[in-house]
Backbone and ligand atoms as CSV (ligand in chain L), in Angstrom:
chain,resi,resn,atom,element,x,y,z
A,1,UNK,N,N,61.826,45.776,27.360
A,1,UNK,CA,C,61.764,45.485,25.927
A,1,UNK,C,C,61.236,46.705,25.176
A,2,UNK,N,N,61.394,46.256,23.938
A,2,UNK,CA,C,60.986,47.865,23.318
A,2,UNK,C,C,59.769,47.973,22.855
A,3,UNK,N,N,58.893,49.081,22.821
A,3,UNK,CA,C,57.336,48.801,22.446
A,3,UNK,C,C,57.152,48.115,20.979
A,4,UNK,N,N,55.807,47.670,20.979
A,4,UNK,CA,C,54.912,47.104,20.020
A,4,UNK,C,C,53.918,47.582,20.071
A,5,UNK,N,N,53.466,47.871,18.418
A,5,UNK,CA,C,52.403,48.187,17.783
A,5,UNK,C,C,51.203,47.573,18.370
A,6,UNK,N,N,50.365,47.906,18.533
A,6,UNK,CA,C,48.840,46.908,19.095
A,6,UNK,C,C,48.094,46.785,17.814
A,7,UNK,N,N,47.760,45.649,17.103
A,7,UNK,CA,C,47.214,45.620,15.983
A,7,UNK,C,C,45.210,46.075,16.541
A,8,UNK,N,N,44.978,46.950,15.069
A,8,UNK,CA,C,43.765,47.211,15.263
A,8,UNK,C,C,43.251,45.936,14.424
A,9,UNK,N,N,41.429,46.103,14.508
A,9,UNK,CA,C,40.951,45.210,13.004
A,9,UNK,C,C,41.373,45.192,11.844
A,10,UNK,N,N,41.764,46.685,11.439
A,10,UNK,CA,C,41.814,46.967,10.109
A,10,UNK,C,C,43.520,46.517,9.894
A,11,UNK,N,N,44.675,46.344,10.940
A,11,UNK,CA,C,46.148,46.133,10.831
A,11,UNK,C,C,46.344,45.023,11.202
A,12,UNK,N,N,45.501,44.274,11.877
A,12,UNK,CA,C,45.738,42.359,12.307
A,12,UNK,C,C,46.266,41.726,11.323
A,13,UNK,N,N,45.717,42.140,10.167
A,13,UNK,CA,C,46.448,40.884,9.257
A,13,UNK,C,C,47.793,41.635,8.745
A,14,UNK,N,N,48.300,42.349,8.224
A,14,UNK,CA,C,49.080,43.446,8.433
A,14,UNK,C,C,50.422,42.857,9.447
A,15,UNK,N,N,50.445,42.886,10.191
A,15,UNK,CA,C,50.978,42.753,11.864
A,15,UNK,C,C,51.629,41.446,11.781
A,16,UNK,N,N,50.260,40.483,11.682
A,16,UNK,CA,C,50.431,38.886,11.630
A,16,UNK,C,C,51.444,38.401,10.539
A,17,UNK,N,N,51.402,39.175,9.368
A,17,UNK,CA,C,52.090,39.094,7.948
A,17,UNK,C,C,53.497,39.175,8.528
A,18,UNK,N,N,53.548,40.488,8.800
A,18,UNK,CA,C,55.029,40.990,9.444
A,18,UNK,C,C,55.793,40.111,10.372
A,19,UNK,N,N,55.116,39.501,11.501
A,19,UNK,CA,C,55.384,38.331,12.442
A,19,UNK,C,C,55.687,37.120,11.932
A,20,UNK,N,N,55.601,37.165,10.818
A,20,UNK,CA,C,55.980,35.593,9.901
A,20,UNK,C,C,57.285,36.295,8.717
A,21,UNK,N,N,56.857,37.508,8.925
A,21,UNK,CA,C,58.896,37.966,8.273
A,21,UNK,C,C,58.295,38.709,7.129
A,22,UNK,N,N,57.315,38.784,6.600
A,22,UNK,CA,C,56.858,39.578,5.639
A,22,UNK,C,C,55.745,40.588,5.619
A,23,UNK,N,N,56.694,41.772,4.789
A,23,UNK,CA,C,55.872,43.650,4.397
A,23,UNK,C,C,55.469,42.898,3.431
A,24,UNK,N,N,53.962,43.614,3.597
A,24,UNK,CA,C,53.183,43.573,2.367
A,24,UNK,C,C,52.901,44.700,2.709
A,25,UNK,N,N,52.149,45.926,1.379
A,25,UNK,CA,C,51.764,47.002,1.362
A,25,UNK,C,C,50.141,46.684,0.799
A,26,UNK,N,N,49.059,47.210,1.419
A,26,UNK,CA,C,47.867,47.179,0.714
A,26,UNK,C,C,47.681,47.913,-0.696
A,27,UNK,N,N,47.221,47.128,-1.018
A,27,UNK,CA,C,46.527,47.685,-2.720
A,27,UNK,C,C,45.029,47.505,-2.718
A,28,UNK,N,N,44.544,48.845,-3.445
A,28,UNK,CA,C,43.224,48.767,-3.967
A,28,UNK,C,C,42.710,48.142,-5.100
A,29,UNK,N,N,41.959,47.132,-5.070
A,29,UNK,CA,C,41.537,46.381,-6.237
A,29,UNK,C,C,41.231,47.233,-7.272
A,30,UNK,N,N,40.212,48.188,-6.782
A,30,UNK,CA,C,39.546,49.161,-7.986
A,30,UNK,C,C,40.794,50.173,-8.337
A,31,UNK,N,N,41.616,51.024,-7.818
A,31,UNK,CA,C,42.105,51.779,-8.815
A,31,UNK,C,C,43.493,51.059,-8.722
A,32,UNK,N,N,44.176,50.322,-7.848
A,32,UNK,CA,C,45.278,50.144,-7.765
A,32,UNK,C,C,46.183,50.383,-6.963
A,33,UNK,N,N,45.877,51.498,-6.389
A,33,UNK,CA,C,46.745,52.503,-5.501
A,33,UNK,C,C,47.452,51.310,-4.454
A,34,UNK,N,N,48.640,51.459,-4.054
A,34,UNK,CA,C,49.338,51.027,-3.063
A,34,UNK,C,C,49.269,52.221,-1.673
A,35,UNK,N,N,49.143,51.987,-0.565
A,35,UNK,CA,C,49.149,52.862,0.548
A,35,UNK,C,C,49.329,51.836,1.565
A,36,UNK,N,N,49.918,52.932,2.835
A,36,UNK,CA,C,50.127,52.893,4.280
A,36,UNK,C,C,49.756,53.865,5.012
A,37,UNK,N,N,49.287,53.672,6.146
A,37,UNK,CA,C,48.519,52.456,7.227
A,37,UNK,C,C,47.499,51.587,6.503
A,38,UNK,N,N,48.013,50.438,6.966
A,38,UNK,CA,C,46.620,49.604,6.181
A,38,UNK,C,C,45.301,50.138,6.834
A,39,UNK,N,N,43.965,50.028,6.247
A,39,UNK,CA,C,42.885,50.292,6.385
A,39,UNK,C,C,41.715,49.527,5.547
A,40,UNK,N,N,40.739,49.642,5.804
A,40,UNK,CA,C,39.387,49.225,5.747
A,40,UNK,C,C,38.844,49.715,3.974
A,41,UNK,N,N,39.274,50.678,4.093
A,41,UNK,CA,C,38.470,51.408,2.761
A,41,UNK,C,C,40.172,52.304,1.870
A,42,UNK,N,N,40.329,52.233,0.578
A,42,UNK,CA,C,40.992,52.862,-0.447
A,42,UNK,C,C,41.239,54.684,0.020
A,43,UNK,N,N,42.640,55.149,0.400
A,43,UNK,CA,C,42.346,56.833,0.673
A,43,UNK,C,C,42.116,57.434,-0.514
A,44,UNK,N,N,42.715,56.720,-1.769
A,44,UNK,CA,C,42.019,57.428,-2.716
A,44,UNK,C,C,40.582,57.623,-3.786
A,45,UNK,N,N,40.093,56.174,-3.597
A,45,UNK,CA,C,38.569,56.157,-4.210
A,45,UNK,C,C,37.829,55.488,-3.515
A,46,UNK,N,N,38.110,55.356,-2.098
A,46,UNK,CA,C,37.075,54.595,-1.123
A,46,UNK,C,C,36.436,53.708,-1.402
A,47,UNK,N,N,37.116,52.746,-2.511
A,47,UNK,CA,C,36.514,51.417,-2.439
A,47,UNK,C,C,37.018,50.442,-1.354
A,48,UNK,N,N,36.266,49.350,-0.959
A,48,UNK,CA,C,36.629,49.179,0.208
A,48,UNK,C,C,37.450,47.381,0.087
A,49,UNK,N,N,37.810,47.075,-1.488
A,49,UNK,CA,C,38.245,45.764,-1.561
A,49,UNK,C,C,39.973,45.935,-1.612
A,50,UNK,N,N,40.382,45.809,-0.583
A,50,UNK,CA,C,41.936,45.524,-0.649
A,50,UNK,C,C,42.637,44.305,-0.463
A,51,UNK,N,N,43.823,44.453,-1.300
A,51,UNK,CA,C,44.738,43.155,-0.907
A,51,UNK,C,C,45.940,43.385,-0.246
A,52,UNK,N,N,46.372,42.447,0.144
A,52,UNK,CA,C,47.583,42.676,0.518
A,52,UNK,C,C,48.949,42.248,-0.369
A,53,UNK,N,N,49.692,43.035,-1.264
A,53,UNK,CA,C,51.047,42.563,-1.917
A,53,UNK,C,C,52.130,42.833,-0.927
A,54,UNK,N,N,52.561,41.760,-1.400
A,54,UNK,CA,C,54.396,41.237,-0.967
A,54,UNK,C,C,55.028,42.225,-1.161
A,55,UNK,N,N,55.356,43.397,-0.356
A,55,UNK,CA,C,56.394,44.220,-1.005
A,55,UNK,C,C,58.037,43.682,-1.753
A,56,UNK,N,N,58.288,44.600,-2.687
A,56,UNK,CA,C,59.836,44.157,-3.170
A,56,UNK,C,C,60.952,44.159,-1.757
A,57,UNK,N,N,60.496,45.246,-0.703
A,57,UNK,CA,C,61.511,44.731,-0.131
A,57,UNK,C,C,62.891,45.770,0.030
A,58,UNK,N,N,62.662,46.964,-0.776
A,58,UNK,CA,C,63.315,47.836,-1.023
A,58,UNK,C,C,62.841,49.477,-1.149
A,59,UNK,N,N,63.818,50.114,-1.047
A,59,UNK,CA,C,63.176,51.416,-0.745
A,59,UNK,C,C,64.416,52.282,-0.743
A,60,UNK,N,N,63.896,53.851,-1.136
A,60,UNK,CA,C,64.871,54.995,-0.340
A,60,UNK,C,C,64.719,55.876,0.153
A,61,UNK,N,N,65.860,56.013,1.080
A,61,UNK,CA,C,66.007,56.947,2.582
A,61,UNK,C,C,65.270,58.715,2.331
A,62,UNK,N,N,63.947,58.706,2.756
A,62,UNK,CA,C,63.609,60.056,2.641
A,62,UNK,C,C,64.445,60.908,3.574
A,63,UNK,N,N,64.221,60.106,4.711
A,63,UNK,CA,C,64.654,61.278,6.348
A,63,UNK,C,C,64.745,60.376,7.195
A,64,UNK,N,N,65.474,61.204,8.093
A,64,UNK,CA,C,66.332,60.080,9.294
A,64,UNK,C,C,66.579,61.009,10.428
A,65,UNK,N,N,66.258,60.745,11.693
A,65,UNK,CA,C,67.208,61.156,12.724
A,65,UNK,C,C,68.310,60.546,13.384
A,66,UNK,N,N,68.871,60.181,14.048
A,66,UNK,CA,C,69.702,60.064,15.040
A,66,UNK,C,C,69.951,60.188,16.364
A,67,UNK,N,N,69.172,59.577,16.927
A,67,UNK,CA,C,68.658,59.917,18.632
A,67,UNK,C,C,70.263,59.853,19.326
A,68,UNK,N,N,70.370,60.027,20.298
A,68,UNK,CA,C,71.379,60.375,20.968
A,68,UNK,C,C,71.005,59.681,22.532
A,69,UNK,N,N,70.167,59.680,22.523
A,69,UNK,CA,C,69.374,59.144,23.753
A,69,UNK,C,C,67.414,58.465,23.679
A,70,UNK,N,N,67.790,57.783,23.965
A,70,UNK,CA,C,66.530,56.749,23.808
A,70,UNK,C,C,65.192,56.189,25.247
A,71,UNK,N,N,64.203,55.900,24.344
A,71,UNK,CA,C,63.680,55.330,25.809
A,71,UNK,C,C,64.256,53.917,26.406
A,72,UNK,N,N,63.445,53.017,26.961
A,72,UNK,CA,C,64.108,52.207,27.767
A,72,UNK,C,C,63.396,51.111,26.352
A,73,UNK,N,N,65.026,50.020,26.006
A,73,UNK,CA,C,65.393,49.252,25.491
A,73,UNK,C,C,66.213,49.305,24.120
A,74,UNK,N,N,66.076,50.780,24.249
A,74,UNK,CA,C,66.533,51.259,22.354
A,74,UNK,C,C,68.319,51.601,23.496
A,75,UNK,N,N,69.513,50.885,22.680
A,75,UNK,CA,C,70.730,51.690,22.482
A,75,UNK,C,C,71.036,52.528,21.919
A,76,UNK,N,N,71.694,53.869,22.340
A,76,UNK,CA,C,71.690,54.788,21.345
A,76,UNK,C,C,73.494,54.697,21.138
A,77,UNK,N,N,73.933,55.425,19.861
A,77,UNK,CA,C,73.024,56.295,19.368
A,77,UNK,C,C,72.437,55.292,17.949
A,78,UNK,N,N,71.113,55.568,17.625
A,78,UNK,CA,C,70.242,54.838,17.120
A,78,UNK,C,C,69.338,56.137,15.923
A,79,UNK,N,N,69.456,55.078,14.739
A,79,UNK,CA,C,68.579,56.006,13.618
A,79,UNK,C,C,67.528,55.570,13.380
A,80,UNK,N,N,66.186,56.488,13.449
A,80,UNK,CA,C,65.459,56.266,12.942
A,80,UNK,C,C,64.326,56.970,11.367
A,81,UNK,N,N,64.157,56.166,10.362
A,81,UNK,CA,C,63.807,56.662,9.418
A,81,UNK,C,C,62.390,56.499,8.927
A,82,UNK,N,N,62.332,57.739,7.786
A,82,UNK,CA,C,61.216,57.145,6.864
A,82,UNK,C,C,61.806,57.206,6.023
A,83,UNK,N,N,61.188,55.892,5.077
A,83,UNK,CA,C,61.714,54.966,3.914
A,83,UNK,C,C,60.646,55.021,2.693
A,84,UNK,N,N,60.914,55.808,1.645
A,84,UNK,CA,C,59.448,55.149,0.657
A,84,UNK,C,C,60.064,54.179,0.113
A,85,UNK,N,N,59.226,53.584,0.244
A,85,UNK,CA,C,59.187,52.108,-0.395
A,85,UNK,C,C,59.220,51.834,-2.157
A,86,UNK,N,N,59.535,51.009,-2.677
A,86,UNK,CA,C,59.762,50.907,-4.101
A,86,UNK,C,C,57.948,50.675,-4.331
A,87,UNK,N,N,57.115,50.151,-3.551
A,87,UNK,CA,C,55.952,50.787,-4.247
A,87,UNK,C,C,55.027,51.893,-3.907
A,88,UNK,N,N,55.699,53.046,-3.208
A,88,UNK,CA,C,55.529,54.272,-3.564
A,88,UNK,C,C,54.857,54.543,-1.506
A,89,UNK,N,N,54.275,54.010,-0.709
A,89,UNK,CA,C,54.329,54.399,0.325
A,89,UNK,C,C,55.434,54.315,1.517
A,90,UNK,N,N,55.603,55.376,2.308
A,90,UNK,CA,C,56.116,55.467,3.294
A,90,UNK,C,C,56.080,54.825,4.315
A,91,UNK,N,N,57.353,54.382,4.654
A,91,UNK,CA,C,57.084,53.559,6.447
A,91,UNK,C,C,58.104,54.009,7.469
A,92,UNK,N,N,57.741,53.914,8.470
A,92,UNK,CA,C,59.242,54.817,9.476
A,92,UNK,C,C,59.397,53.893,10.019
A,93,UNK,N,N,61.060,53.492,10.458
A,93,UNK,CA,C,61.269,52.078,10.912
A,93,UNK,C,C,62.780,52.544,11.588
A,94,UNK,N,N,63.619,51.772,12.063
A,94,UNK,CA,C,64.915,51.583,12.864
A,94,UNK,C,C,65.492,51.492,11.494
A,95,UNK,N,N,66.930,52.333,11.826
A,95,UNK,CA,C,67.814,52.307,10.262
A,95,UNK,C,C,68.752,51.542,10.731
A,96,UNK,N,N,69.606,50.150,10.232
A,96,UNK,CA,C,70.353,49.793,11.023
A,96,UNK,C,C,71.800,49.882,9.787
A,97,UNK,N,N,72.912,50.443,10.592
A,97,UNK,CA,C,73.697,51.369,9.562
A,97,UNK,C,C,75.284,50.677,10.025
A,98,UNK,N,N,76.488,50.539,9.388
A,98,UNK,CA,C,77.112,50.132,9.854
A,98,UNK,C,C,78.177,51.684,10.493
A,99,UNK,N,N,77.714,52.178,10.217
A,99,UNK,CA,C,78.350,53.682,10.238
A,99,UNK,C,C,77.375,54.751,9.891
A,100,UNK,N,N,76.483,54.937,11.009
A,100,UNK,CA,C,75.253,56.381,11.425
A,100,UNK,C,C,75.676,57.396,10.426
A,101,UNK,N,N,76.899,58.159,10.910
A,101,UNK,CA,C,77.650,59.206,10.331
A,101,UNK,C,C,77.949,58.776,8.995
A,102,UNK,N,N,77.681,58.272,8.567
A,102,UNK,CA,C,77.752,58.542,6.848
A,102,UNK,C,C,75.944,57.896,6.381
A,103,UNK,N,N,75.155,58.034,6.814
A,103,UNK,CA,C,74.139,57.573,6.631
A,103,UNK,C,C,73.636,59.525,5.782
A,104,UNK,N,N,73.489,59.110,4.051
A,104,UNK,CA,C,72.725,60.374,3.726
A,104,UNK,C,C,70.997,60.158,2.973
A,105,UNK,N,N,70.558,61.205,3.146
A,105,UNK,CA,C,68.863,60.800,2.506
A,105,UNK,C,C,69.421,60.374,0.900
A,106,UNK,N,N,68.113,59.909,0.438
A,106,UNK,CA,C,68.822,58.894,-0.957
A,106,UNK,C,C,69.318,57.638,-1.164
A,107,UNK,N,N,69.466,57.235,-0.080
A,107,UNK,CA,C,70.463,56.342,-0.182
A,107,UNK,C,C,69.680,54.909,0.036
A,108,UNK,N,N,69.931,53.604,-0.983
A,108,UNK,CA,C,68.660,53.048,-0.931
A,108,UNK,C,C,69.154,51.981,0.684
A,109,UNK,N,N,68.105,51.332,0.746
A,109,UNK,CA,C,67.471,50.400,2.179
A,109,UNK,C,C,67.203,49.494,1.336
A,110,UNK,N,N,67.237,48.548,2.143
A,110,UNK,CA,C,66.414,46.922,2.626
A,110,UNK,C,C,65.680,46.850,3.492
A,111,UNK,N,N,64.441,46.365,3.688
A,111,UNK,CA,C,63.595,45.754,4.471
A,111,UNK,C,C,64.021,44.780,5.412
A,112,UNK,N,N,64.152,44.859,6.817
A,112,UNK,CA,C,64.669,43.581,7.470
A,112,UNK,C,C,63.233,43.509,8.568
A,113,UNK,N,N,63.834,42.649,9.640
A,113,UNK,CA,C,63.227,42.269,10.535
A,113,UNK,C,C,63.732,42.543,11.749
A,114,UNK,N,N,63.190,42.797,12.764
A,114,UNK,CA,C,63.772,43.065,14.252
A,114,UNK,C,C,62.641,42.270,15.187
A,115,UNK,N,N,63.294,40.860,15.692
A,115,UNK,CA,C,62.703,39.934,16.774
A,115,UNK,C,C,62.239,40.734,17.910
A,116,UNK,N,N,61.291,40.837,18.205
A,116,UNK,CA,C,60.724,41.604,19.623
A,116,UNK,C,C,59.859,40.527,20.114
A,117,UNK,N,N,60.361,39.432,20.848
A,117,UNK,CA,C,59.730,38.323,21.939
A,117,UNK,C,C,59.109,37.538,20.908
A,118,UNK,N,N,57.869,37.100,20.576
A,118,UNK,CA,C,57.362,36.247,19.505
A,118,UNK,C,C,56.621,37.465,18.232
A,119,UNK,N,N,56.867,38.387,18.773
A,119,UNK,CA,C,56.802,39.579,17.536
A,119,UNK,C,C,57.939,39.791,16.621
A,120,UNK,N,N,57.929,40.485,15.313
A,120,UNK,CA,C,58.546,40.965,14.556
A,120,UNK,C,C,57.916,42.228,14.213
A,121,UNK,N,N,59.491,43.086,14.144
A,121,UNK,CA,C,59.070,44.598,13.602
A,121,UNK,C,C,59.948,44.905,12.457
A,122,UNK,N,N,59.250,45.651,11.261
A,122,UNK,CA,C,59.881,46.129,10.465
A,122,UNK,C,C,61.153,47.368,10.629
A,123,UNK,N,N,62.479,46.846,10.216
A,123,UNK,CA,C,63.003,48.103,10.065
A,123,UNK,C,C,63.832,48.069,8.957
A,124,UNK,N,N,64.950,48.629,8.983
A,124,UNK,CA,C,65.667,48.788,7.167
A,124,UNK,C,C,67.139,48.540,7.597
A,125,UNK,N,N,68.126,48.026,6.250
A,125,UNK,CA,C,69.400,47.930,6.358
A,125,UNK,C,C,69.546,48.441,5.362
A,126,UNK,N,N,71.311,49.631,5.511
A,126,UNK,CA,C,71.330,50.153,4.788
A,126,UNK,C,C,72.009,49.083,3.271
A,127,UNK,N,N,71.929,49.516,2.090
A,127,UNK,CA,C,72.338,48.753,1.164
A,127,UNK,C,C,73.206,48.765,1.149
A,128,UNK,N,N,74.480,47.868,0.981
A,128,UNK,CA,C,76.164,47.981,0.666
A,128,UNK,C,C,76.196,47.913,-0.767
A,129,UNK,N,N,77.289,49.266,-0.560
A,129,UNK,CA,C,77.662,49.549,-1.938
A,129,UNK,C,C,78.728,48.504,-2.581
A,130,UNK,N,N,77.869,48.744,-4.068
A,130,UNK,CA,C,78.685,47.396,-5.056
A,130,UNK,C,C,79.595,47.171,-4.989
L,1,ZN,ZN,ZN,41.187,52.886,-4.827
C-alpha cells in the first residue's frame, strides 16, 4: 500500500478532518493568516489560537513532476504536485490528470480524496475545461 502521513499532536485533528473527506487550512484568530503545515502557534505573529477553515476546495497548479517510476504501490507514470490553494497556502498532493502530457502550471485543480485502507489522502483533479 502506499505510505501515510503519521499524524503528530499539532496535525491529529488535521489528518482526522481529512479522513472524513475534508481540507481545512488553519487560520490564525489574531491576524488571520491562513497557513500549512498545521501547527501549534501562528508562523506569522505567534499567537497560538488557531482554527481550522473548510477550505474552498480549489486551487492552482504551481509545479508538477511526472515520475516515470515509483515506489511500491504508486503506478507510474504518475504526477505529482504543489497546488496553492485558493486560500493562499501550498499543499503537494497526487495530480490525477486525464492526460499527464498536457498537464501545464496554471492550470486550476480540485481537491479530491484518495482511499488508503480506513485513511484518506489529499490529492487534486485536474479541472475540465468549460
Ligand atoms: Zn497570526
Amino acid at each position: 500500500m502506499k505510505p501515510l502521513a503519521q499524524p503528530t499532536p499539532d496535525t491529529r485533528e488535521w489528518f482526522a478532518l481529512i479522513d472524513e473527506g475534508r481540507l481545512t487550512v488553519p487560520r490564525c484568530r489574531e491576524c488571520r493568516a491562513f497557513f500549512l503545515y498545521p501547527r501549534s502557534s501562528c508562523p506569522r505573529c505567534g499567537h497560538r489560537a488557531i482554527e481550522l477553515v473548510d477550505a474552498a476546495g480549489t486551487g492552482t497548479l504551481l509545479s508538477f513532476v511526472i515520475n516515470h517510476r515509483g515506489p511500491e504501490g504508486f503506478v507510474p507514470p504518475y504526477a505529482l504536485a504543489i497546488v496553492e490553494l485558493a486560500e493562499g497556502p501550498h499543499l503537494m498532493g497526487t495530480l490525477r490528470a486525464p492526460d499527464l502530457e498536457a498537464v501545464e502550471v496554471g492550470t486550476s485543480v480540485r481537491v479530491a480524496f484518495e482511499q488508503r485502507g480506513d485513511r484518506r489522502v489529499v490529492c487534486f483533479d485536474m479541472e475540465r475545461a468549460a
